[in-house]
N, C-alpha and C positions, 0 to 999 in steps of 0.2 A: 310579235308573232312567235308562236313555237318552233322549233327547228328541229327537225327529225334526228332520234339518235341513232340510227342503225349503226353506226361506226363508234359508239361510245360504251353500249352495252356487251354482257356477254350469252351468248347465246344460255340463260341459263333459265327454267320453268321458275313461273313464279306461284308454282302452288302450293297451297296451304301445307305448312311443315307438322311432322308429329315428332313428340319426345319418349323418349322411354320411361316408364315410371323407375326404374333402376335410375336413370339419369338425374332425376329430380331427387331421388334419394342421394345420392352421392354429392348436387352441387349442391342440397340445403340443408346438409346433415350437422355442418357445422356452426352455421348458423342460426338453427331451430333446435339444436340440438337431440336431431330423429332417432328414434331409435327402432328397427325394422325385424321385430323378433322372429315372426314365421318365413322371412323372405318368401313370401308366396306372391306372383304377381306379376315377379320383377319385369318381363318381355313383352306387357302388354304398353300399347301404348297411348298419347294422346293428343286431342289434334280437334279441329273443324268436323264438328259431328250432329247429323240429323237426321229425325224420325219425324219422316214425312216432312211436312212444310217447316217443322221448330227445327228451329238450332238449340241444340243440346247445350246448354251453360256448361261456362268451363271450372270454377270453382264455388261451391257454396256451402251454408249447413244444413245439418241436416233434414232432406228434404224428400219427402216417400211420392209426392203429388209428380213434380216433375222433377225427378235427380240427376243434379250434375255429373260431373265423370271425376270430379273428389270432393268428396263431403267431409266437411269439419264439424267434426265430436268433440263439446268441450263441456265444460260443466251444466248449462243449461240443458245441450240434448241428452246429458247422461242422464240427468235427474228427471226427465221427460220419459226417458227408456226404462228406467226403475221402477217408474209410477202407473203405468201401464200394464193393462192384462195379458195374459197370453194369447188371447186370440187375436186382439189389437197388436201384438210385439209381432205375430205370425204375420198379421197382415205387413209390416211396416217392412220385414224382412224379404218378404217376398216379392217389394213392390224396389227395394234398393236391389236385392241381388239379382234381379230381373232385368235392369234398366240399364243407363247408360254407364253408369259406376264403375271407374276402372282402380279406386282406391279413396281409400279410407282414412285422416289423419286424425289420431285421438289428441286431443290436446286439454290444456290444463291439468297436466299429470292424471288426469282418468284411468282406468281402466274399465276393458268389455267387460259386457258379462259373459258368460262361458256359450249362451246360445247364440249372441251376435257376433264371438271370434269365431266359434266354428262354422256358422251361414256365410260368413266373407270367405273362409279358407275354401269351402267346399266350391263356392261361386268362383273362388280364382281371384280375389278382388285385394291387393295388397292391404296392409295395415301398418301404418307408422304412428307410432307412440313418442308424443314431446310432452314438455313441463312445459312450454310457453303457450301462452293465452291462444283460445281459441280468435281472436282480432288481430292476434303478432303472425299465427299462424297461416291464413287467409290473407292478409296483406302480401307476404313472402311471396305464398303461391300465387298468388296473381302477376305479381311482380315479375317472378321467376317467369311463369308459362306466356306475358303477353311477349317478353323479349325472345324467347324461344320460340314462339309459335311465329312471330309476324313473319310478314311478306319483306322477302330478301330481295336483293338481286347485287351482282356482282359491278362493278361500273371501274373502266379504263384511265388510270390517272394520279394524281399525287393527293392526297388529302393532308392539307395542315390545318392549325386552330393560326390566325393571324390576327391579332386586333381582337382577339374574344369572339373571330368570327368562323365559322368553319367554313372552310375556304376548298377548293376543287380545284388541281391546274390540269386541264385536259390538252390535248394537243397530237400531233401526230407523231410514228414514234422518232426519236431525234431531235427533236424539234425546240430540246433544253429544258423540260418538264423538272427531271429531277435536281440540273445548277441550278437553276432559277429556286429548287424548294430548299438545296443546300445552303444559299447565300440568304433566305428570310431564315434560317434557323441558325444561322453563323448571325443574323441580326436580333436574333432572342424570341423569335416564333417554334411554334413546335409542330412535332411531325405526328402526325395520326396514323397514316397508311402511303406507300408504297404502293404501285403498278395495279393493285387490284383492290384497293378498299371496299368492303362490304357494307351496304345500305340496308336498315332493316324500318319498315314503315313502322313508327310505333304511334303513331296520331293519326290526326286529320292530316296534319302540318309539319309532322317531328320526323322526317327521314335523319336515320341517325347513324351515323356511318361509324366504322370502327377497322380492324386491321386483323386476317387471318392467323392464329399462333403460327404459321412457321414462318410470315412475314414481321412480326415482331419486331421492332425497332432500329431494320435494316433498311438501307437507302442505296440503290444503286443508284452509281453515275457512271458516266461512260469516260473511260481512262484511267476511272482510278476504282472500279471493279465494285464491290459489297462493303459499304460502311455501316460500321455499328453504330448509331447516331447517341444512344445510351451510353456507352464507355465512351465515342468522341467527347460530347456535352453536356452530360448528366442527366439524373431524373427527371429536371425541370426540361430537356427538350421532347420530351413526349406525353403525348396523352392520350389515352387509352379509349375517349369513343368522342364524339361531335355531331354535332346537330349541324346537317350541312345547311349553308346560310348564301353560297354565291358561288358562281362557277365562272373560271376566266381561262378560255381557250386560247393560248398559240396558237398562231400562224404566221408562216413565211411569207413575206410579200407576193413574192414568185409564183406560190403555189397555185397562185388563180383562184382559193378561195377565199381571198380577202375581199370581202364588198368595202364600197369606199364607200367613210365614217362621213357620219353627220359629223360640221363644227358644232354644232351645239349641244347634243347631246352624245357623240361617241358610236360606238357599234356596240347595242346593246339590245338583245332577244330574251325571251323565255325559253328554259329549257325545262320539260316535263318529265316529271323520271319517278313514275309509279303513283301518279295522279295529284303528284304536289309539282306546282310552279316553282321553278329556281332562278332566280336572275341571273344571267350570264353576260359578260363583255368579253368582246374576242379585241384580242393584242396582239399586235406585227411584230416578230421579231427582227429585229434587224440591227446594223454593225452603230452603235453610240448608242442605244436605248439602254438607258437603268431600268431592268424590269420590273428589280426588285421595287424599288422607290415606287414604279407607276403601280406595281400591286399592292404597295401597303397605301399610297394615296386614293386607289379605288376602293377600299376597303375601307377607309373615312368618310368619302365619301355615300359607301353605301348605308354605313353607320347612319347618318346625316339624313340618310333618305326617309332610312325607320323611322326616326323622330319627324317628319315630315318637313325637311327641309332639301328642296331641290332645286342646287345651283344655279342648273338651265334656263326652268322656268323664275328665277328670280333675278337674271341676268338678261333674257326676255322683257321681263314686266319694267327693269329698268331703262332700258332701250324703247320701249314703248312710252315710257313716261317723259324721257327725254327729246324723242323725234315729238312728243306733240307740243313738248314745252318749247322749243325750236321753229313750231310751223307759223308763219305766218298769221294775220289774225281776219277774219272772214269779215270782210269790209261790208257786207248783206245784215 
């Protein structure tokens, strides 16, 4: 059963984000190598957008029927645009500069022709000029706007990669969150995020969490203040995003929210965080407990599970297999 997070989230909205076409110019200029001659455009932005019942598609080519809000121009629609009369060219222009269109990426080293750059100029509609294929060009931008665009939300806690798993220690504050992350990174796991890692939905299934620039590869602990976990351990102890795979709550015996564990299978709930299931095992902290060992052993275990292998029920089925081999034999 799911267990409520009011105490794990941050009060933060989780509606749909927009980016600035400026923004996307700037992070994929080096990569696509853009080139944004009229800068005209740059504050408009993009985002979750519909007329009437359609959702306005977020990147495509060129397309006058229903246009996305960036249309890629590459060699096929240039020579489509060339081929075409002026009253046809009239119509196609009227039907992009009217629509949802907030930018234009010419690709395949094309170039407009003089009435299509000046219809985007006077519409307000940016223009980026690249040499890469109009397929390198539209992969990027998709790429680039579904991470940008997805559904965030802020979540309270230590994010490491442990076992190749992206792992979550939640807890209350105190409660040894960040020793317990220091001593699996002092064991050769690495650290994702600090106090506040960010979750951005990028699947059905892929909550992918990562770590805000000014949290960057710092670890507080309590007594020994802001470590740099980069210059303590090197490159190899951090990693820059994760696909969170398990979450494992502290708790104080004392604190009265410790439900007492199943022997058999553990204290183990669902936790829901933006309409993906997360497995979670809540662990007592208390005075002899190796945490670190019972973390990196639930973490094999949950390994174990993926493939479909479950301890319990197979420690179960042997116990059943035994008490009947055991029983008496039915004299009837």
């Amino acid at each position: 059963m799911a267990r409520p997070g009011e105490d794990l989230f941050d009060e933060e909205s989780l509606a749909t984000r927009r980016v600035a076409v400026e923004t996307v110019f700037t992070r994929l200029k080096s990569s696509l190598g853009l080139y944004w001659p009229a800068e005209i455009g740059g504050q408009e932005t993009l985002g979750a957008t519909r007329i009437g019942s359609r959702r306005v598609p977020m990147v495509g080519y060129l397309n006058f029927i229903h246009p996305p809000q960036v249309q890629v121009i590459g060699e096929p629609e240039t020579a489509y645009l060339d081929s075409i009369g002026a009253e046809q060219l009239a119509h196609v222009l009227e039907r992009v500069t009217s629509g949802a269109t907030k930018l234009v990426v010419v690709a395949d080293g094309r170039s407009l022709i003089t009435q299509l750059r000046d219809a985007f100029d006077r519409a307000g509609i940016a223009v980026f000029e690249t040499a890469a294929s109009g397929h390198r060009a539209a992969y990027r931008l998709r790429h680039f706007l579904g991470e940008a665009l997805a559904r965030q939300i802020t979540v309270h806690g230590v994010f490491l990669e442990v076992l190749s798993i992206g792992l979550l220690l939640t807890g209350d504050p105190g409660v040894g969150k960040s020793e317990l992350a220091l001593e699996l990174i002092n064991r050769g796991h690495r650290l994702v995020a600090d106090d506040a890692p960010e979750f951005a939905l990028l699947g059905p299934d892929d909550l992918n969490g990562g770590c805000p620039p000014v949290l960057q590869d710092f670890l507080e602990v309590r007594g020994l203040g802001i470590l740099n976990i980069r210059a303590m351990f090197g490159e190899a102890a951090i990693k820059r995003r994760k696909q969170l795979g398990l979450m494992i709550r502290l708790v104080r015996p004392e604190s009265g929210t410790l439900n007492a564990p199943d022997r058999l299978t553990g204290t183990r709930t669902v936790r829901r965080i933006m309409d993906v299931d997360i497995p979670e095992i809540t662990l007592p902290v208390a005075v002899g407990h190796n945490l670190s060992v019972l973390v990196e052993a639930a973490c094999r275990d949950h390994l174990l599970r993926m493939q479909g292998h479950y301890s319990d029920e197979q420690f179960a089925t042997r116990q059943s297999e035994a008490m009947a081999a055991s029983a008496p034999p039915d004299e009837s």
